[in-house]
N, C-alpha and C positions, 0 to 999 in steps of 0.2 A: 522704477529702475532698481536692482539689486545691489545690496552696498556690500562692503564686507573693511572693517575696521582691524589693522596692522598695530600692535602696542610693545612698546619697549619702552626700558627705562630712558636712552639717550638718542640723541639722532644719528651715532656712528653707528649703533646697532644697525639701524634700519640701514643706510648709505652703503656702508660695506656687503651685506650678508643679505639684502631679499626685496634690493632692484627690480630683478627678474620676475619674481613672483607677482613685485606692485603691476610691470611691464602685463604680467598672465592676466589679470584682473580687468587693467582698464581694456584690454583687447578684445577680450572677453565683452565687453559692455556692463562692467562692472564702474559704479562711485567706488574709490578706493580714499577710505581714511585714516590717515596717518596720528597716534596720540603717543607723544613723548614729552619729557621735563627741556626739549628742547626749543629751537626760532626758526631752526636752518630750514629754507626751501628742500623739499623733497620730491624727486620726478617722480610722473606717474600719479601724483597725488591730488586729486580734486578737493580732500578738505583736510586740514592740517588743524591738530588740536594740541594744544599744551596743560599740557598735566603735572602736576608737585610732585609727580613719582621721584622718590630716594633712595637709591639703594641698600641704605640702613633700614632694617627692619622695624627700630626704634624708634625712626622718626614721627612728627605727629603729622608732617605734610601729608606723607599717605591717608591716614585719614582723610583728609583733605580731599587727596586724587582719587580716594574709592567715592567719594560723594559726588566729584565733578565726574568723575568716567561715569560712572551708574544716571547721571540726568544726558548726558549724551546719547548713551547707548537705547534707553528710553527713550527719547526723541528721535533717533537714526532708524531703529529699528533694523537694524542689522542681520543679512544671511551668515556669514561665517565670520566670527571675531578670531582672530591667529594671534596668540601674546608672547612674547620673547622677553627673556632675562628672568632674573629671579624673582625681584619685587615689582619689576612692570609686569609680572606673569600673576602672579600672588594678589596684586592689586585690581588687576583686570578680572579675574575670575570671579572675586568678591562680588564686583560690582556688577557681573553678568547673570547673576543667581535666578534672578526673574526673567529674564529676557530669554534665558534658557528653554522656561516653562513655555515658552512661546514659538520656539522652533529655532533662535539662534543656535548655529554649531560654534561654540568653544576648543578651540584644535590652541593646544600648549606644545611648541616645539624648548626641551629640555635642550640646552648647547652644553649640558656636560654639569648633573648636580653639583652643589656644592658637598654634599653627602658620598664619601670613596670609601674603596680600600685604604687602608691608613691616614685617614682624615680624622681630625681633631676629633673630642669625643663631643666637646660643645657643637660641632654642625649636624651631627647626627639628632643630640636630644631638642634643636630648632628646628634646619632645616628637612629634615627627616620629616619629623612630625608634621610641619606645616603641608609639605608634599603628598603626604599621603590622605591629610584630611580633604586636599581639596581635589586631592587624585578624583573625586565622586560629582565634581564640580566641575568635570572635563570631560566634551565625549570623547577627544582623541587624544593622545598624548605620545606625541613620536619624540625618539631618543636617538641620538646620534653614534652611538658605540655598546659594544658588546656589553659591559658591564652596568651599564643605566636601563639596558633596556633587560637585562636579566631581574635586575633587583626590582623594576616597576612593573612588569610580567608577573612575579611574584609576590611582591608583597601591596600593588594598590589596586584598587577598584574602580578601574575606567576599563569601560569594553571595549575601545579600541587602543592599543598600543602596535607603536611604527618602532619599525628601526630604519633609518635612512640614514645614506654614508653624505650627511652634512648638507653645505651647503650649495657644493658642486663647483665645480673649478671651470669657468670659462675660457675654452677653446679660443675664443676672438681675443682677447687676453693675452692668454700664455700663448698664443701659435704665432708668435712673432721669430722671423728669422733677421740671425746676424750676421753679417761677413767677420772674419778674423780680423779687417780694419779697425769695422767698428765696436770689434771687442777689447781691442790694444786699447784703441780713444779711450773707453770707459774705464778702463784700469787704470789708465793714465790718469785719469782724472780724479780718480777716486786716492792717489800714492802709489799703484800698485804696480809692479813690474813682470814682464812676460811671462816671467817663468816662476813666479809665483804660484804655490798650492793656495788657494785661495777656500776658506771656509765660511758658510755665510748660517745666519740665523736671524730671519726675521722674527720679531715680536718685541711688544712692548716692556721695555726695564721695568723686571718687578720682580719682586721675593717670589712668586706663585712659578714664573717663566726662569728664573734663579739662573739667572746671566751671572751669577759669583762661580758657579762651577766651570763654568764656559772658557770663563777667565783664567782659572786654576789652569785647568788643560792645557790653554795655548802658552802658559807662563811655564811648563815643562816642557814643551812641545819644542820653544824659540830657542831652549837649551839644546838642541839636538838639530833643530834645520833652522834658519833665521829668516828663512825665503815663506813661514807660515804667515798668514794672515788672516783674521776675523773680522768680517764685516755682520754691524751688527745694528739693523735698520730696525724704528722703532720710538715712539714714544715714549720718552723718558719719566715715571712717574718715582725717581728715586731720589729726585732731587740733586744731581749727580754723584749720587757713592759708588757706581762704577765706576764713573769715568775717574776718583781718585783714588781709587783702587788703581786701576790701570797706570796711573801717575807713578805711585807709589811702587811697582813693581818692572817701570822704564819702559812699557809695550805701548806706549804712542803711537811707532811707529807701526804694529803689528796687529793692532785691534784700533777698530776705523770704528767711532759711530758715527751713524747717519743722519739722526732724527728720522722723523716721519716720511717716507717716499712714495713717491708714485708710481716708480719703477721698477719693482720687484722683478717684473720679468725680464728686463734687462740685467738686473743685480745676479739673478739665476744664471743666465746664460754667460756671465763670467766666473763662478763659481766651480768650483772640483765636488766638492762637498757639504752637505747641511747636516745640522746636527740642532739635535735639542736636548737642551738638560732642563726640560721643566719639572716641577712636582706635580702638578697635577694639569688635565686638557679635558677638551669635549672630545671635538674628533681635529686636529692641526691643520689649518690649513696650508698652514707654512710647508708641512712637510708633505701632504698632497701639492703640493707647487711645486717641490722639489722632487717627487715623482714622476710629473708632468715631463719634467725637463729631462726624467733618466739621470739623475743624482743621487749617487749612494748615502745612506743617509747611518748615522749614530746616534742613538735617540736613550731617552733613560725609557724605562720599563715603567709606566703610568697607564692609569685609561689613556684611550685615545693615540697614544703613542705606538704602545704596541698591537693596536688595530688595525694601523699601515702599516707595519714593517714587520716583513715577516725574516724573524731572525736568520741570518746567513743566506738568507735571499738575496734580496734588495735594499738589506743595510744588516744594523747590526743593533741589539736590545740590550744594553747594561743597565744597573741599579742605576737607582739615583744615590748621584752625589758621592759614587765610587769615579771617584778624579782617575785613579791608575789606569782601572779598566778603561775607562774612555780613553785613555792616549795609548794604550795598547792595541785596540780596535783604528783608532786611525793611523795609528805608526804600519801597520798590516796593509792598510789601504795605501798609505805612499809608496810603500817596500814592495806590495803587490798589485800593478794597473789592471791585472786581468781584471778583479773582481768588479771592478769602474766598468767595465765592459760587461759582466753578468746582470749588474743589480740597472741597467740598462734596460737587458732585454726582460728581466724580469719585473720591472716597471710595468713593462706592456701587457703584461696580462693581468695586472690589479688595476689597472690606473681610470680604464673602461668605466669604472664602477662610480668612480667620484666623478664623470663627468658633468656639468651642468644639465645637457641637455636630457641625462639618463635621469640624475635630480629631480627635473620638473615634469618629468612625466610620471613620476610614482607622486609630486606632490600632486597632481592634477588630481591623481584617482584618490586621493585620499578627499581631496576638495570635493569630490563628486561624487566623494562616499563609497568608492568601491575596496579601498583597503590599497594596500600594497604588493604586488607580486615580486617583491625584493627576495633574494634568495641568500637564506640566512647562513646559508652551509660557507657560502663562497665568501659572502663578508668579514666574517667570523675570522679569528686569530687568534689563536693560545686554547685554552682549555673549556670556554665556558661550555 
C-alpha cells in the first residue's frame, strides 16, 4: 500500500488547514501518516507519530525529532512526505535526505515566510539562509502569495515551484444561510443591537496580527458613531493586554472578545465589515471568509493581504499601523452603502479562486506530479 506522511509542528496546523487533503489520500487508498509535537486524534489518519518538533530553531529537541522523524521515514518508506510550518518543515526535510535518493517526493507547502518585505534584518540572515539551503532538499515548494513565490522563483533551487491561493475556503462551511431572526438571536447574544455597524476580525491576539491598531480605530471611530462594534474572535496569546487596553480606554461595551469559536461563519453573517491590521500574513484566511460572504474589507498593505484585495474594489489597502487612514476608509464605508453593494459583487469574480474545491484539484496535479495549471495573471495583485 502507498503511504504518504503529513508534518507540522502542532496538531492545530494539521486540524485547521489539510483535513481535506488527509480525506484526498485515504480515498485514494492511501496509509496517511500524521507526525507532530502533538496527542490529539486526527481524522483520516491511520498512523499518528509524535515528534519534539519546537518551534525555536535553538532548541536541542529538534535534534531529537530529526533522529526520530528520519528512523520512521526509513521504516515507512514513504510516497510523498508534505511538511508544513517552519521548523516541522526544516526538521522533516533533514530527515528526508536519504529516503529522497530513493524516490520519496518531498513537496514543502510555505504558509507565508518568516523572511518579508520589511521584516527584521535578523529573519533574513536565519530564516532566509536556512530556506534556501534546503530549497535543494525539496522537489516541490508551493507558496501561497505573490511575493514568496516571486523571491523563491528567484533566488532558490527547487525545480518545481507552486503558487496556490492557500488553503481553499469550504463551500459546505461557509454556505450556510440565515434568516434575519436568526441573525437578531446571535447579536443578541453576542451585546449587540439591530442596528449596529458591526466590524469583525478573526485571528489570534498577537503582536504579528496587531489587534493594538484595531483597537485605536474603533477608539476614534465610538467618538463619532457609538453604535460601532468589534468583534474579535481568537486565541488570546497576549496574556490579556488587549483586553486592558480595552479597559483602559472604556470600550467593553464596543469591542467583544470571543475567545476561540467555531462559528465564524455565523459571526460573518452578522457582520458589515472585516478588516485586518496585521504586520505581516501567508495568504488570510480570515479575509478569504470574508469574501465568501461579500464583505468589504480594510486591510493594512502586507503580503498576503493585499493578494485579496484589490484596492477600491472589494475593499480598501492602507499602511500599517496608519490608525487615520483606517478610520477614514471606514467612516467612507458608513457614509457610503453603495460601495457594500460593489465590493459584493466584486467578491464574485476573485473569490472562485480560493475555493476548496479549485484548491485540491491543482493540489492533486501537483501530488501526481503534473504541476499546476493556476493562472498567475489572475491571482496576482499589485505590481509583482
Amino acid at each position: 500500500m502507498k503511504k504518504v506522511l503529513f508534518t507540522a509542528t502542532v496538531d492545530s496546523h494539521i486540524l485547521q488547514f489539510h483535513l481535506p487533503y488527509l480525506r484526498m489520500f485515504k480515498e485514494n487508498g492511501y496509509e496517511v501518516h500524521v507526525a507532530t509535537n502533538g496527542t490529539e486524534k486526527i481524522p483520516y489518519c491511520d498512523k499518528k507519530h509524535k515528534i519534539s518538533f519546537e518551534k525555536s530553531p535553538l532548541k536541542v529537541n529538534n535534534l531529537k525529532a530529526i533522529k526520530d522523524l528520519k528512523r520512521i521515514i526509513e521504516k515507512e518508506k514513504f510516497e510523498i512526505i508534505h511538511c508544513h510550518t517552519p521548523m516541522g518543515s526544516v526538521v522533516t526535510r533533514i530527515a528526508a535526505k536519504k529516503a529522497r535518493k530513493r524516490g520519496t517526493r518531498v513537496i514543502y507547502t510555505a504558509h507565508g515566510f518568516h523572511f518579508f518585505k520589511g521584516a527584521p534584518l535578523k529573519n533574513w540572515l536565519i530564516f532566509y539562509t536556512v530556506e534556501k539551503y534546503l530549497a535543494r532538499y525539496t522537489d516541490c515548494l508551493i507558496t501561497i502569495n505573490g511575493e514568496d513565490y516571486e523571491i523563491a522563483r528567484k533566488k532558490f533551487k527547487t525545480k518545481q515551484i507552486e503558487l496556490i491561493p492557500g488553503v481553499g475556503i469550504d463551500e459546505e462551511k461557509f454556505g450556510i444561510e440565515m434568516n434575519e431572526g436568526e441573525k437578531l438571536e446571535l447579536r443578541k447574544s453576542l451585546g449587540l443591537e439591530k442596528d449596529d455597524f458591526v466590524i469583525i476580525y478573526p485571528a489570534e491576539l498577537s503582536i504579528r496580527k496587531n489587534q493594538r491598531m484595531a483597537i485605536e480605530v474603533v477608539k476614534e471611530l465610538t467618538k463619532i458613531n457609538k453604535n460601532i462594534k468589534l468583534l474579535l474572535p481568537g486565541l488570546d496569546s497576549m496574556n490579556g493586554k488587549y483586553q486592558t487596553m480595552v479597559k483602559e480606554y472604556n470600550l467593553d461595551e464596543n469591542i467583544k472578545f470571543l475567545g476561540y469559536r467555531k462559528d465564524i461563519p455565523r459571526l460573518m453573517k452578522i457582520s458589515n465589515l472585516a478588516i485586518s491590521t496585521a504586520k505581516q500574513e501567508g495568504l488570510p484566511v480570515n479575509i478569504m471568509e470574508a469574501m465568501y460572504n461579500g464583505i468589504p474589507c480594510v486591510v493594512t498593505n502586507c503580503r498576503g493581504n493585499r493578494d485579496l484585495i484589490h484596492n477600491g474594489e472589494n475593499g480598501v489597502v492602507v499602511e500599517i499601523n496608519n490608525v487615520a487612514r483606517m478610520i477614514k476608509e471606514i467612516q467612507k464605508i458608513l457614509n457610503g452603502p453603495k460601495f457594500i453593494e460593489q465590493a459584493k459583487e466584486e467578491d464574485k469574480k476573485y473569490i472562485n479562486y480560493y475555493l476548496l474545491k479549485n484548491v485540491e484539484r491543482k493540489m492533486k496535479q501537483i501530488y501526481l506530479k503534473r504541476g499546476s495549471d493556476y493562472e498567475k495573471s489572475i491571482y496576482y495583485n499589485g505590481d509583482l
